[in-house]
Backbone bond lengths (Angstrom), bond angles and torsions (degrees), N, CA, C in turn:
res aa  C-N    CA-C-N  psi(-1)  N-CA   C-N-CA  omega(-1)  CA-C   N-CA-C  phi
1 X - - - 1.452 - - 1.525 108.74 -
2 X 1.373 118.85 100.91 1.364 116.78 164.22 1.097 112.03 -123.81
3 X 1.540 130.11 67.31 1.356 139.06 138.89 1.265 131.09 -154.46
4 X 1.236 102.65 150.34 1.924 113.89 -158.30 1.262 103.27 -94.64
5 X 1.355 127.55 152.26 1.426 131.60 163.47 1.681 96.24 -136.58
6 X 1.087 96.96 144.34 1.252 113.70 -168.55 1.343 118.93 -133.03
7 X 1.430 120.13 74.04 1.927 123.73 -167.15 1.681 80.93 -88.32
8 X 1.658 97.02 135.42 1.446 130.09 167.91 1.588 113.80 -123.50
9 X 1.505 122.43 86.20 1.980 130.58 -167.06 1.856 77.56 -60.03
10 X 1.400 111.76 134.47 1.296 129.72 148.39 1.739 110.99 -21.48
11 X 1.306 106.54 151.93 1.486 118.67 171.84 1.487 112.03 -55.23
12 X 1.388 101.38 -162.88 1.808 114.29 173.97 1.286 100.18 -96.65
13 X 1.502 115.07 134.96 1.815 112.59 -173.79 0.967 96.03 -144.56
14 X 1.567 126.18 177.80 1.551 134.61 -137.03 1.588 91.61 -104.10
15 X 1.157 112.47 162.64 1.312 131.12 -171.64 1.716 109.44 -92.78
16 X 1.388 112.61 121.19 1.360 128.85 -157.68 1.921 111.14 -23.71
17 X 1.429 114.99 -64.78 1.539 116.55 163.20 1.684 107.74 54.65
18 X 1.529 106.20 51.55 1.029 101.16 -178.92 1.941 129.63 104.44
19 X 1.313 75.93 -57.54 1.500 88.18 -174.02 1.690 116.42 -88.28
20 X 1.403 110.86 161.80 1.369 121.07 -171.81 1.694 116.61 -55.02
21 X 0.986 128.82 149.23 1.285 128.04 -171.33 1.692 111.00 -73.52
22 X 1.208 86.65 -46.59 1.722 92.67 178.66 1.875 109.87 -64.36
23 X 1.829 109.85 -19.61 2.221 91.04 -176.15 1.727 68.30 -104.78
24 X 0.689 118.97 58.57 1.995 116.74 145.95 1.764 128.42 -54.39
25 X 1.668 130.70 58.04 1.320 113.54 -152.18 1.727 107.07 -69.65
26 X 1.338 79.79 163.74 1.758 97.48 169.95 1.534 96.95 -45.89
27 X 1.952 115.13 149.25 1.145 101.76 149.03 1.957 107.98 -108.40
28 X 1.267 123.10 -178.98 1.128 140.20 -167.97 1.973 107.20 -40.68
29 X 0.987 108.13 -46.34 1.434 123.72 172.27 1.383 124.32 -75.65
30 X 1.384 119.64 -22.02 1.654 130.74 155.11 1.181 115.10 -74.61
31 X 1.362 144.49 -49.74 1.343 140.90 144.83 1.352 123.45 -27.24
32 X 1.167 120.71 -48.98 1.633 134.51 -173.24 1.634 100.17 -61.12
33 X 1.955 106.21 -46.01 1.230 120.22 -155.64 1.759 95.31 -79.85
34 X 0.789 95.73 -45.15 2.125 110.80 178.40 1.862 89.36 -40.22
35 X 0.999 111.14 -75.39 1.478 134.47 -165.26 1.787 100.34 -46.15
36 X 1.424 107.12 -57.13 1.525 110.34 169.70 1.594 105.50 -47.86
37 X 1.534 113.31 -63.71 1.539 100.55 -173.91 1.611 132.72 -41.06
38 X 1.546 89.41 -40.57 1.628 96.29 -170.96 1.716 113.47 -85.04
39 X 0.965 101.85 -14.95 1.737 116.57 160.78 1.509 107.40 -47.41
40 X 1.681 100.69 -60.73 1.421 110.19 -173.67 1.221 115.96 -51.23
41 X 1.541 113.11 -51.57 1.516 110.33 170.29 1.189 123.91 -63.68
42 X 0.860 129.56 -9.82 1.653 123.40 -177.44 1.861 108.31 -101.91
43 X 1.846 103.62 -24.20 1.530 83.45 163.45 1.254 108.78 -93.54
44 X 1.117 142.37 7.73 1.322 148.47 133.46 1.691 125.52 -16.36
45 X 1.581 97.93 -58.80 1.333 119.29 -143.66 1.681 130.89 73.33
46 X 1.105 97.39 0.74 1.982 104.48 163.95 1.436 131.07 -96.43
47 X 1.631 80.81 121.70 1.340 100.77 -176.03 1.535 118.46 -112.87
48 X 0.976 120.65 109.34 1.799 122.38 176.28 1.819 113.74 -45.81
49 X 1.209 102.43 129.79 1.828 112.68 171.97 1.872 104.37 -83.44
50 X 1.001 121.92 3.48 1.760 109.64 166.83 2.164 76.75 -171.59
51 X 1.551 95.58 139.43 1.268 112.44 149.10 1.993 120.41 -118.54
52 X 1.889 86.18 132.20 2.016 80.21 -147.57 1.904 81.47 -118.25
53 X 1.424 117.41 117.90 1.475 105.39 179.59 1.439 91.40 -122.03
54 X 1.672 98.63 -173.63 1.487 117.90 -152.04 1.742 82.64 -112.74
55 X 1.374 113.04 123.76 1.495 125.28 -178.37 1.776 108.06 -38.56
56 X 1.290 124.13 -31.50 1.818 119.26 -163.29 1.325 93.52 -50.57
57 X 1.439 84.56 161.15 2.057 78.32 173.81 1.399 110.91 -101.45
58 X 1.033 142.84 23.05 1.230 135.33 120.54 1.028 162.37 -70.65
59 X 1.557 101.68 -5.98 1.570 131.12 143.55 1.616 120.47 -77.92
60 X 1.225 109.55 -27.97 1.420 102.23 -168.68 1.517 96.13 -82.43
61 X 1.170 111.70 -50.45 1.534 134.65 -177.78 1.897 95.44 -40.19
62 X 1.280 140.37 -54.10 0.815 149.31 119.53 1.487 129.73 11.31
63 X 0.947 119.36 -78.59 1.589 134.00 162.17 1.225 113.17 -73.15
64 X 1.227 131.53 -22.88 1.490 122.09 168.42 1.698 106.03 -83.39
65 X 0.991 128.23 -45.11 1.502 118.28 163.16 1.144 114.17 -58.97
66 X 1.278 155.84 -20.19 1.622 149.61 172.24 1.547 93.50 -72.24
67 X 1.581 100.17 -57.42 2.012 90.85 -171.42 1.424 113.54 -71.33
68 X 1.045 115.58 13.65 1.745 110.91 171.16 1.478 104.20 -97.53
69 X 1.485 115.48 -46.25 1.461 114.23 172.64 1.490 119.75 -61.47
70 X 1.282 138.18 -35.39 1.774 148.78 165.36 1.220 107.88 -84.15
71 X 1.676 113.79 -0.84 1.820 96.25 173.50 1.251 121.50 70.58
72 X 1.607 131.00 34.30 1.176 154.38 146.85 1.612 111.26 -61.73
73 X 0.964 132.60 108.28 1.763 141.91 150.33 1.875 101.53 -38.45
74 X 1.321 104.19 104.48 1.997 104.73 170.96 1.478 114.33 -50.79
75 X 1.715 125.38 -4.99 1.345 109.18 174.84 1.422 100.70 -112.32
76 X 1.648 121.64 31.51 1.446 103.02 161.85 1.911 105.35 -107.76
77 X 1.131 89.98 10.99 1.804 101.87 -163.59 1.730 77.96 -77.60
78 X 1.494 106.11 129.94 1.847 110.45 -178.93 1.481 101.24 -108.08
79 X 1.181 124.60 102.31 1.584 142.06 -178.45 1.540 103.20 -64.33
80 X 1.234 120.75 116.11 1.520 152.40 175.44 1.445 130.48 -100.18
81 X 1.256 123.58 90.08 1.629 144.14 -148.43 1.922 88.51 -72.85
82 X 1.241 112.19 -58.84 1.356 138.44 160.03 1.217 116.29 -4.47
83 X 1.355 123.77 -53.97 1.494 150.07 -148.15 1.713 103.69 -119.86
84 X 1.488 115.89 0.87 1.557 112.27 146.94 1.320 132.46 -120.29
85 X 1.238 112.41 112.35 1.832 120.89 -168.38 1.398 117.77 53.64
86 X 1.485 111.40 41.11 1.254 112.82 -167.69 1.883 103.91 -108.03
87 X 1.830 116.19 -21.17 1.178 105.87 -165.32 1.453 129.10 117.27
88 X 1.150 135.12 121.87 1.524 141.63 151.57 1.504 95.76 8.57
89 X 1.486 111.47 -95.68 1.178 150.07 -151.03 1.595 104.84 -43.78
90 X 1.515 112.93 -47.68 1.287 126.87 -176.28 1.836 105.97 -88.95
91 X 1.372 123.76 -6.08 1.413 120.57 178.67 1.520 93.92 -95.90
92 X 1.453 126.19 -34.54 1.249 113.66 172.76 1.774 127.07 -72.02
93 X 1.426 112.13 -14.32 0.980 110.55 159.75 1.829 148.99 -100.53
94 X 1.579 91.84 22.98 1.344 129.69 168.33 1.740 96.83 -103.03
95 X 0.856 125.23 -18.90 1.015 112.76 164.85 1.476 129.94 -74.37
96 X 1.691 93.74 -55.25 1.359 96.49 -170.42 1.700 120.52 -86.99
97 X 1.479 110.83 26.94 0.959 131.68 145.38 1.449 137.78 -93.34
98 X 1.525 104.90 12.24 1.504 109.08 165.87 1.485 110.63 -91.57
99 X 1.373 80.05 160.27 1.901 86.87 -159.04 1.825 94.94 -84.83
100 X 1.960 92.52 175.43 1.813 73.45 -155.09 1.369 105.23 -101.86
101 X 1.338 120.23 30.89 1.692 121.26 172.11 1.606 90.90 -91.86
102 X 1.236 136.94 -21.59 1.574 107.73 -168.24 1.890 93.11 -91.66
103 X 1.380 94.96 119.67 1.128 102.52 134.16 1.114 177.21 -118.34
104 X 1.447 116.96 33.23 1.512 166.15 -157.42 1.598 109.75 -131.40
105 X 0.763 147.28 39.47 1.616 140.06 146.09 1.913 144.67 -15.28
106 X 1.068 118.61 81.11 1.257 110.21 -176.33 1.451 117.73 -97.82
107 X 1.190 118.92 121.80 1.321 117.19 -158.51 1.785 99.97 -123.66
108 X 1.568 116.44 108.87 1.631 118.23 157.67 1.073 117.24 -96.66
109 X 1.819 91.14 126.60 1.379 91.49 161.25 1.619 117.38 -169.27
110 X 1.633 128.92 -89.46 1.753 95.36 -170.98 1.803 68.06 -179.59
111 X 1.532 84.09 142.71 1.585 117.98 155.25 1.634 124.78 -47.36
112 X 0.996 116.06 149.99 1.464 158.67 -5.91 1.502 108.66 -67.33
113 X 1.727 112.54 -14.88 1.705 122.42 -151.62 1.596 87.07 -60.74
114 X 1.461 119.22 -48.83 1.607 115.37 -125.10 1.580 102.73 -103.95
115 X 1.533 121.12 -18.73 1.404 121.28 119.55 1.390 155.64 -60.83
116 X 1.653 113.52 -10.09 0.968 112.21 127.86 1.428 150.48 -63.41
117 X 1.072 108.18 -26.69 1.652 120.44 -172.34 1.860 80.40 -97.16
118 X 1.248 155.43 -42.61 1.373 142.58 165.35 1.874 88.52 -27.20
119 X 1.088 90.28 -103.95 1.486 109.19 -164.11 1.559 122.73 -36.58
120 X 1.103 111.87 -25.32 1.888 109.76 154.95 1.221 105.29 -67.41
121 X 1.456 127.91 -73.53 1.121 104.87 -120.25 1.756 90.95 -96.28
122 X 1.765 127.65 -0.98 1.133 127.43 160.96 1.681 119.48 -76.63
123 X 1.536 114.36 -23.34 0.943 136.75 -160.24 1.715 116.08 3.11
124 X 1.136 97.02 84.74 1.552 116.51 -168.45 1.910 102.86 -113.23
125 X 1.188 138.40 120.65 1.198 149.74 -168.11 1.545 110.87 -59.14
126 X 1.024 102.37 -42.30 1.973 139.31 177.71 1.697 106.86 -64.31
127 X 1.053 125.98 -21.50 1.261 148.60 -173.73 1.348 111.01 -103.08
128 X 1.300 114.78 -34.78 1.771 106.28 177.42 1.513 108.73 -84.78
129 X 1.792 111.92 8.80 1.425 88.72 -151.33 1.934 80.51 -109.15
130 X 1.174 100.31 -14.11 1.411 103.73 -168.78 1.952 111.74 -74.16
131 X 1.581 118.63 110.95 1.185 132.96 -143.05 2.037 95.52 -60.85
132 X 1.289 104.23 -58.98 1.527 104.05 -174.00 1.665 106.87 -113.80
133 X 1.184 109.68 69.43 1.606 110.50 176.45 1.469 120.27 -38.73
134 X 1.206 133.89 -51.79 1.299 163.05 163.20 1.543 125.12 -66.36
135 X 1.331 122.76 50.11 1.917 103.20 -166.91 1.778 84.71 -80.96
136 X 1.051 111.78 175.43 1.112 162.79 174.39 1.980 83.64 -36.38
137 X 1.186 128.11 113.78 1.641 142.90 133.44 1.081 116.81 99.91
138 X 1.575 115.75 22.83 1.016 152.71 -135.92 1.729 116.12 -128.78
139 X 1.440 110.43 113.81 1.693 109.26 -147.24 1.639 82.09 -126.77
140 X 1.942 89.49 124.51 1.514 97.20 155.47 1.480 118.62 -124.02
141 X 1.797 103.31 140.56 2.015 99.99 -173.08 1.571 92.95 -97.08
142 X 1.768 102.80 153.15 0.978 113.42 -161.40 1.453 101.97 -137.59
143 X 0.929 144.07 126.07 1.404 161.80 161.25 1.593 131.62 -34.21
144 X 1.007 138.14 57.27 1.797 127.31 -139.81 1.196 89.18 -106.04
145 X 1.793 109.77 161.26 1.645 139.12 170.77 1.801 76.79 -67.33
146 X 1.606 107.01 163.05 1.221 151.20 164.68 1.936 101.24 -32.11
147 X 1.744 130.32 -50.93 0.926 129.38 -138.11 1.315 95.69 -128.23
148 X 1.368 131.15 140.89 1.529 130.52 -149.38 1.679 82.02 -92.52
149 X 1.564 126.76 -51.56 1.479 129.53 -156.02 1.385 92.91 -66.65
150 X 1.462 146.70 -51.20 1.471 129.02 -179.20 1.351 120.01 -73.61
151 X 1.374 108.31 67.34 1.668 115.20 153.17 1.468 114.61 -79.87
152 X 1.274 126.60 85.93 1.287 141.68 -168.72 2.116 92.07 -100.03
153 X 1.696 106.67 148.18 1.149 116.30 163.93 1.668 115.84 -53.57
154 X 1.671 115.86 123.79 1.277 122.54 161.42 2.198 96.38 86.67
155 X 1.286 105.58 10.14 1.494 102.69 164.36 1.584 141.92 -58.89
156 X 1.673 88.78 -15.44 1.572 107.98 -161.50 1.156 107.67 -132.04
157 X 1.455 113.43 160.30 1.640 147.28 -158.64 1.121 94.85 -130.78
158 X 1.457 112.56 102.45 1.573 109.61 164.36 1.704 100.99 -92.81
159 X 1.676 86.42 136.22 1.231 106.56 -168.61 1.496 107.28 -91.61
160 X 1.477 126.48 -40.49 1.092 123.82 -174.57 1.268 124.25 -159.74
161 X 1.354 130.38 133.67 1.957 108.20 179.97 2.193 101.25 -118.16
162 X 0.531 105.47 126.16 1.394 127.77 -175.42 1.405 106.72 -118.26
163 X 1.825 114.03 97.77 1.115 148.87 162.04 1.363 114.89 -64.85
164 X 1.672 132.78 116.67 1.867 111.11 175.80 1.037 110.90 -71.07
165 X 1.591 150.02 -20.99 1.139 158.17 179.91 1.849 98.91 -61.28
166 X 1.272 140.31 -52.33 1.232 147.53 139.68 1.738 122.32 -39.51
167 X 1.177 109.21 6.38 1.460 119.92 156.44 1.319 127.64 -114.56
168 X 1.298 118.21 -11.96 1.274 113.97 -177.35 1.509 114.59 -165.14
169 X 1.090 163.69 124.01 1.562 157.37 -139.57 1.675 104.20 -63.84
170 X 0.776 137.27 108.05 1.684 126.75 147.46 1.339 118.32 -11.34
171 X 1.249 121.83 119.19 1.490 138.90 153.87 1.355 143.00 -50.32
172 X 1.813 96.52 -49.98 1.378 115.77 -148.23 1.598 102.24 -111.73
């Protein structure tokens, strides 16, 4: 296994109030939490070879605060129509359209998809039992075969899930 996938569920964002689900902004504590994540990666030392988010603006909003903290340029972030309310089926095939020198993957985007595709393609028993795998800003690394298109059930090694609330005490 030498490749990472890296699903990052969007920050904490404002509660519908009218407005469309998809211009959903960050609220004050999703930003903070964005900012925690990309911290993590950088005392890490991980850095993603393509960052691919889901157009809402609370995903992008999202991914543009991680690539400001790792020093990502916001016009290499590749916006993915695919990767909103589109499905399993359609997050795996944003995948397996990455080309096969990247091997580092960061992928934003939004629930139920990005716990689903957790739980296939880790397919770990221990994992179905856990109620909200995914809250809100919350990055899990994932382990992949060699080839982005064979995301087959039970392929992957999740390597790690990194909660921002587990980085720094709660505030609010």
């Amino acid at each position: 296994m030498s490749r990472e996938l890296w699903l990052l569920r969007h920050a904490k964002a404002e509660q519908l109030n009218g407005a469309e689900d998809f211009d959903r902004n960050l609220k004050k504590r999703g930003k903070r939490d964005a900012t925690l994540i990309g911290q993590w990666l950088n005392e890490n030392d991980l850095r993603p070879d393509v960052v691919i988010s889901s157009p809402a603006l609370r995903a992008i909003a999202t991914a543009k605060i991680v690539c400001d903290v790792i020093g990502i340029n916001h016009k290499d972030i590749r916006q993915e129509n695919r990767l909103y309310d589109e499905g399993l089926y359609r997050v795996k095939t944003v995948l397996a359209d990455c080309p096969k020198q990247f091997s580092r993957v960061l992928l934003v985007g939004h629930n139920p998809e990005l716990e689903k595709l957790v739980t296939c393609l880790v397919y770990d028993s221990e994992l179905f039992e856990v109620k909200k795998l995914l809250p809100t800003g919350t990055l899990a690394r994932l382990s992949l075969p060699d080839d982005w298109s064979l995301l087959n059930q039970g392929c992957a090694t999740l390597l790690s899930m990194t909660q921002p609330k587990t980085l720094v005490e709660d505030e609010d």
